[in-house]
Residue, then its C-alpha position, 0 to 999 in steps of 0.5 A: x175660474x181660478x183654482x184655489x192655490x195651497x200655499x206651499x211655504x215651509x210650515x210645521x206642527x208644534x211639539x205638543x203634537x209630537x206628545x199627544x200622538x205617542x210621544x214620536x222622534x225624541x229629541x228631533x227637530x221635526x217629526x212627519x210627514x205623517x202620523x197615524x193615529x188609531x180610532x174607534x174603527x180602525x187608523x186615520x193619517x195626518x199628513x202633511x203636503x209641506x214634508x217633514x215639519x218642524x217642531x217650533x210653529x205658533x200653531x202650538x205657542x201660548x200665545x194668549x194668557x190662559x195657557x191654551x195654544x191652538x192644539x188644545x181645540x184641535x189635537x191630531x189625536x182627536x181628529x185635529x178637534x176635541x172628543x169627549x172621550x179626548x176632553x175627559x182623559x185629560x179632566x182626569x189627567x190635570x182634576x179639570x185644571x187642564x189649559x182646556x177647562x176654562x170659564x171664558x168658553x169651556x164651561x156651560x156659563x162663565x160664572x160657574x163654581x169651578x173651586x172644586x173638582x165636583x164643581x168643576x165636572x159640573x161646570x164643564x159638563x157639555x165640554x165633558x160630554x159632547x165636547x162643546x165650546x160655548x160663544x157668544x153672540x148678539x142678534x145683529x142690528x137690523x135684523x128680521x127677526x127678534x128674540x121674544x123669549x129664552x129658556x137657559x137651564x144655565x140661566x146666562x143668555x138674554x134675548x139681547x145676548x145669546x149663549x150657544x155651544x158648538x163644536x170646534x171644526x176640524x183644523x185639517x183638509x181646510x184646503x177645500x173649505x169656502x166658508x170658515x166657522x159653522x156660521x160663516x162668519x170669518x168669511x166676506x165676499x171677495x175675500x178668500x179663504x185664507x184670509x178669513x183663516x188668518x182671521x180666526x186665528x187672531x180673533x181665536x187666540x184674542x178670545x179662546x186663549x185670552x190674549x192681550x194683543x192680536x197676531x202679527x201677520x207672520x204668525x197668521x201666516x205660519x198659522x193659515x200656511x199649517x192649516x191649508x197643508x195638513x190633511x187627515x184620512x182614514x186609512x185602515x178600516x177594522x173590517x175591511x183592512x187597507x183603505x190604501x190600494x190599488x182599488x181604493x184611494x183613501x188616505x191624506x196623500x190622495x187629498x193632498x194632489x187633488x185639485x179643487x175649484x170653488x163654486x164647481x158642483x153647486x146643485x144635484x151631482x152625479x156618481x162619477x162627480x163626488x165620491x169615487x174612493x172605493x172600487x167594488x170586489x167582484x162579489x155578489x154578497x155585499x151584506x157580508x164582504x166589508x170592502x164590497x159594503x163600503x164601496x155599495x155605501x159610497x155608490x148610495x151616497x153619490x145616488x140616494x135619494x134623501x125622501x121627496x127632496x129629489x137630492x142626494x147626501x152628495x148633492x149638498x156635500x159635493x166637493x168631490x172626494x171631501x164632502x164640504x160645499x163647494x159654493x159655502x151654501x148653508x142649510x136647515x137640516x133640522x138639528x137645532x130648529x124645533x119647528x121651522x118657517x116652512x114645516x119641511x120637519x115634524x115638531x121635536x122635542x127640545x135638547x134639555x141640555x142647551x138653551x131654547x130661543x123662541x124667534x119671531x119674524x117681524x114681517x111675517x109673524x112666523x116664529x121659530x123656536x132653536x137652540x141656535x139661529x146659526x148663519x140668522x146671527x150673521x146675516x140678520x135674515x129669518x130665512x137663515x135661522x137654524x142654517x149651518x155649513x156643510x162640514x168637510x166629512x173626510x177622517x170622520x171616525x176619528x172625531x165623534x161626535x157629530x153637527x154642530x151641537x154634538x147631538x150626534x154620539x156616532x156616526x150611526x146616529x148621523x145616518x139615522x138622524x137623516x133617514x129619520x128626518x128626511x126618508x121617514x125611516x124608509x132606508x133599508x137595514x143594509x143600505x144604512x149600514x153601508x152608509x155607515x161602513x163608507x162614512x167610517x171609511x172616509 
């Protein structure tokens, strides 16, 4: 099996990253390799493998005509994504005039009122809150299933054309992906990931920024040689100090040497096969020693059992040391479905704030009612509706809030969605808070 190359070409970041992480290197050319960058729960790292990087690369030009680059989406300070709290310093900033506030996709329908600030906070509000971006999409011809009904509380989307709200994905660590976008879509058999990188960069720059022409193939070059070489961490926790020691391999360097194969770890994985970051001090009481209770919530992770699946967290995010997928499976963990095919979850209560599709199989007569279909979109197969990719989970305090729909505030709302959902509440007190003390370490 070959190993999948990181391309090792001179790449840079643009000079609005320079400005966004503290205003660094005034006057120079380039700025890095690394840049730290506090969060909530201590400081993650950007670095990248290329060395020190230029301050001139199309990552940062406006290259469409709304005046957004591909930092307004992905800013090192927001994780390499957008945070809520990221989105409304910058409303503030700019009175929502801010190159990220517009109506093609940055607002809950594209004919909102925007003429005045109220309006404005209004017609952005999912941006503001969850750090949304609306796409739309179609049921593809074929498909086995139909659109019967949709309840819009912003009164767009039609069963032929659907208006879903996702987060964007994380533009760093992107040397271990398999699949690009939530939904798979940018990926084609026998195509490798960088060409369905150098594909949502053009198709991105031609519908998030507007552009009136499509990338030449240098810049999706420069831009897919950027995004394989950057790689993002936590490396200081607040609790436990220094994520990067003798008995702890945090941090983006690490990443940046380790190999990976596609398609390795594709079923029920073992400890010594995933996550091994964190070595346990020699104490008793984990309760009470933070570097002990992260190390106690990574050994969980790796053998946990998530209820009566017979699987662990680690045995769907199992590319080691990273947590994404190494085979690009997706899968229904019962965020965006109210009810599902199988009845693997209990029937919830809809998300207010989101638009509501009610699916019917047409060989089955099974309906399906979700917030969005997710991969269903892009193979057209009822088995897929509700199903997404397992996102990298590497620099995760750093971009809040979580899933593909941000229903997640933090990451202990992560941990007790999925003890919810799949362990009926049954994890102890300290096993969840380990979980949430080594996700915060990542």
């Amino acid at each position: 099996m070959l190993r999948a190359r990181r391309p090792h070409l001179f790449c840079a970041v643009s000079g609005i990253l320079v400005f966004l992480v503290a205003g660094a290197a005034g006057g120079s050319d380039t700025v890095g390799p690394t840049l730290d960058l506090p969060n909530a729960t201590g400081v993650a790292r950007l670095y990248s493998a290329a060395g020190p990087v230029d301050v001139s690369h199309p990552f940062g030009q406006d290259l469409g005509t709304n005046g957004r680059t591909c930092l307004t989406c992905h800013a090192p300070a927001e994780g390499m994504s957008i945070t809520p709290s990221g989105v409304r310093a910058r409303f503030d900033a700019s009175d929502g005039l801010d190159p990220l506030f517009r109506t093609n996709d940055g607002s809950n329908s594209p004919d909102a009122d925007v003429s005045t600030i109220e309006a404005r906070r209004a017609a952005y509000s999912l941006l503001l809150s969850r750090g949304l971006i609306r796409v739309e999409m179609t049921v593809p011809a074929g498909a086995e299933f139909i659109v019967e009904s949709v309840d819009d509380p912003n009164g767009l989307a039609t069963p032929t054309r659907l208006s879903l709200f996702r987060r964007p994905l994380p533009a760093a660590n992107l040397a271990f992906l398999t699949t690009v976008m939530w939904d798979g879509r940018e990926t084609f058999e026998g195509e490798p990931v960088p060409f369905a990188l150098a594909r949502q960069a053009n198709n991105a720059t031609l519908g998030h920024a507007q552009a009136t022409q499509a990338l030449a193939p240098d810049q999706q070059a420069a831009i897919v040689d950027l995004q394989t070489t950057l790689f993002m961490a936590q490396t200081r926790d607040r609790s436990a100090a220094g994520l990067v020691t003798d008995r702890s391999k945090g941090g983006p360097e690490m990443l940046a040497r380790q190999e990976f194969f596609p398609g390795v770890n594709t079923g029920p994985v073992t400890t010594s096969e995933v996550f091994k970051l964190f070595e346990a001090p020699q104490v008793v009481d984990f309760v009470s020693d933070a570097r002990a209770r992260i190390a106690y919530g990574q050994f969980l992770f790796n053998t946990l059992l998530v209820g009566q699946t017979g699987l662990t967290c680690s045995s769907c995010h199992n590319v080691p040391n990273v947590g994404s997928n190494s085979k690009g499976m997706f899968f229904d963990t019962g965020i965006a479905n109210l009810n599902t095919k199988v009845g693997i979850f209990p029937e919830r209560g809809r998300d207010p704030a989101l638009p509501l599709y009610t699916l019917r199989c047409l060989a089955t007569g099974n309906v399906v009612r979700t917030t969005d279909p997710g991969r269903a979109l892009v193979t057209g197969r009822c088995d897929d509706i509700g199903h997404f990719k397992v996102p990298l989970l590497r620099g995760l305090a750093t971009r809040a809030p979580y899933f593909h729909n941000g229903s997640a505030a933090t990451i202990s709302d992560v941990v007790s969605f999925y003890n919810r959902i799949f362990a009926g509440g049954g994890w102890r007190s300290p096993d969840v808070e380990a979980l949430e003390a080594f996700l915060r370490a990542l």
